[in-house]
Structures are given as structure tokens and as C-alpha cells.
N, C-alpha and C positions, 0 to 999 in steps of 0.2 A: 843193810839199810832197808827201811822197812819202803813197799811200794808206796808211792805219790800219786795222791789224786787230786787232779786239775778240773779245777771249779771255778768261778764265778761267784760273788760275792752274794749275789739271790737265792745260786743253786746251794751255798753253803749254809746260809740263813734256813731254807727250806729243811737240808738235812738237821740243822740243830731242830728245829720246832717237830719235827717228824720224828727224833727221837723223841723229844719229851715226850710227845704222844704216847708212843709205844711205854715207857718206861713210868707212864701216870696212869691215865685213862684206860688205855687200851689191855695193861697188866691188871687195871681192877676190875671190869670189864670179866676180863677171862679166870679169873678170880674166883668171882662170883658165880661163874657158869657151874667153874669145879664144884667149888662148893654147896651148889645145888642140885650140880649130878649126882654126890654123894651121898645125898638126900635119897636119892631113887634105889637105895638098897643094893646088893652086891654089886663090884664093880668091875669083876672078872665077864660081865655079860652086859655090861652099862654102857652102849654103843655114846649116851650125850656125854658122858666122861670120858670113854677114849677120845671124841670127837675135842671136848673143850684143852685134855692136855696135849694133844696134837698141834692146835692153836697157839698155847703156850709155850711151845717148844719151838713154833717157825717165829714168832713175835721174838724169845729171844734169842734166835740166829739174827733178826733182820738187828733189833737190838745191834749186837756184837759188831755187824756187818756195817752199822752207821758211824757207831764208835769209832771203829779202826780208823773210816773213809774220813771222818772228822779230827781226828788226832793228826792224820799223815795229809791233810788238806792243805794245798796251793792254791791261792786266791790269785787268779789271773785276772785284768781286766781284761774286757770285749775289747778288739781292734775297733781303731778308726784309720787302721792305713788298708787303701783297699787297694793299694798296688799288688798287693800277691796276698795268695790266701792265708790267711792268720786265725790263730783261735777267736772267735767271736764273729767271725763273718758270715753272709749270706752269698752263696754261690751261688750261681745257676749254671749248671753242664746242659753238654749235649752227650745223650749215650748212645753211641751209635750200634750197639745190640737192637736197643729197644727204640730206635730212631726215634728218638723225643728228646724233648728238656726236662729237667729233674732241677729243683730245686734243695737246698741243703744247707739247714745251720749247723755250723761246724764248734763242738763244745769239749766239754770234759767226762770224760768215763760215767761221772756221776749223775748226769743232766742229759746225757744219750738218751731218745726216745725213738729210735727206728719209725715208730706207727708214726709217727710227726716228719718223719725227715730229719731229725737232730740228731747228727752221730759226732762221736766220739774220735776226734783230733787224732786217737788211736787206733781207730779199727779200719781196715783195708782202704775206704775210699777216702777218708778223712789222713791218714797216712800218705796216697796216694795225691791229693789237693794240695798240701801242706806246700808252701815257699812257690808256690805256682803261679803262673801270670793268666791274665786276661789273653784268651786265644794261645793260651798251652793244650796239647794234647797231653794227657796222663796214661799209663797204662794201672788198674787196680789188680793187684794178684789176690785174687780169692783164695778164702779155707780149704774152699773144695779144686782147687787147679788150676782154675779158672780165670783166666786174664782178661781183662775187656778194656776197652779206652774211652774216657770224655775227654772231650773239649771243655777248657773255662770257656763262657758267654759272658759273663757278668760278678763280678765280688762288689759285695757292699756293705 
């Protein structure tokens, strides 16, 4: 069975338009580069040619890589039970490492953006949150060994 990715009905909308991008625009785009690096005579020494089929080589992995996520897409909605943490919620811990609060929306593999605080329902802390109450202490097992605890403050 092929892997399941857990989305959000915005974050799925997003990944279809961000294909087409790739697979309209962005393919003629780079296209075009080629074909006017190939203009610049040999291309055994034709640094904006390695450079533009480079481009089109990552455009279609990302390509392939949205296909998949979009074929094997679960469209979850966002909770509104904030009794325990559920995909679509807004948490706020306390991490007692770093003695502060941290706040955290809690999503699907595909809409994780770490630099935001939006992780993924699957990865250590979002794992660790998951069915937990308001004034739970959690323990998170890190990649690297590493265990640490928050407390829920707040789900919303």
C-alpha cells in the first residue's frame, strides 16, 4: 500500500496549483533557457546549460514528488475539538529545555513548515502532542536520542 499523505483541504488545493505550475510555466520557462543555452555553441563547456538541465531535472523530481503526494492524499479536516490535541490544532507548550512557551500548528507531512512552527502530526513532537490533554506532560524522543518534555498550556 502506497504511503498516505495527510492534508488539509487548502494544503491539497495548494499542491494541485503548484503542480500545474511546475508542469506549464515553470517546464517552458526552463525550456527556453535550454534552448538558448544551446545557442551558446558547445555544450560539453556550457556552464548556463548544465546549469538550466539541472533545473529541469529538480522541477521534475518536485513534479513526481507532488503527483505521488496528491494521488495518495487524505483530506482531513482542521479540529474544532480542543479537548486533546488533534490534527489541525494550535498548541502552546512549555519546553522545559528551553524554559519558554513554544507555540505549534499541528498539520500533515505536506503543509509542515518547521520555520513557521507547523509540524507534521508525524514527526517527533507532533507524535508526541497527538491525543494529549491540556496540562499533559509529554516526553518527545528525538532523531538524535534525545528526549525532552513539554507540558500542554493551551489547544485551540
Amino acid at each position: 500500500m502506497a504511503e498516505e499523505f495527510i492534508m488539509t483541504q487548502k494544503g491539497y488545493d495548494e499542491a494541485v496549483e503548484r503542480l500545474k505550475y511546475l508542469q506549464t510555466e515553470k517546464k517552458r520557462e526552463i525550456t527556453e533557457r535550454i534552448k538558448v543555452a544551446r545557442g551558446f555553441g558547445d555544450l560539453s563547456e556550457n556552464a548556463e546549460y548544465d546549469a538550466a538541465k539541472n533545473e529541469e531535472a529538480l522541477n521534475e523530481s518536485e513534479i513526481r514528488e507532488l503527483e505521488n503526494k496528491i494521488k495518495n492524499a487524505r483530506i482531513m479536516e482542521e479540529s474544532t475539538d480542543n479537548s486533546k490535541v488533534h490534527f489541525g490544532n494550535v498548541v502552546t507548550v512549555y519546553d522545559f529545555d528551553l524554559e519558554s512557551e513554544v507555540t505549534y500548528t499541528v498539520m500533515g507531512s505536506t503543509e509542515a513548515d518547521p520555520s513557521k512552527n507547523i509540524i507534521s502530526i508525524d514527526s517527533p513532537v507532533g507524535a508526541a502532542l497527538a491525543g494529549a490533554h491540556c496540562g499533559d506532560r509529554v516526553t518527545v524522543h528525538a532523531p538524535n536520542g534525545f528526549d525532552y518534555d513539554l507540558e500542554i498550556r493551551e489547544i485551540r
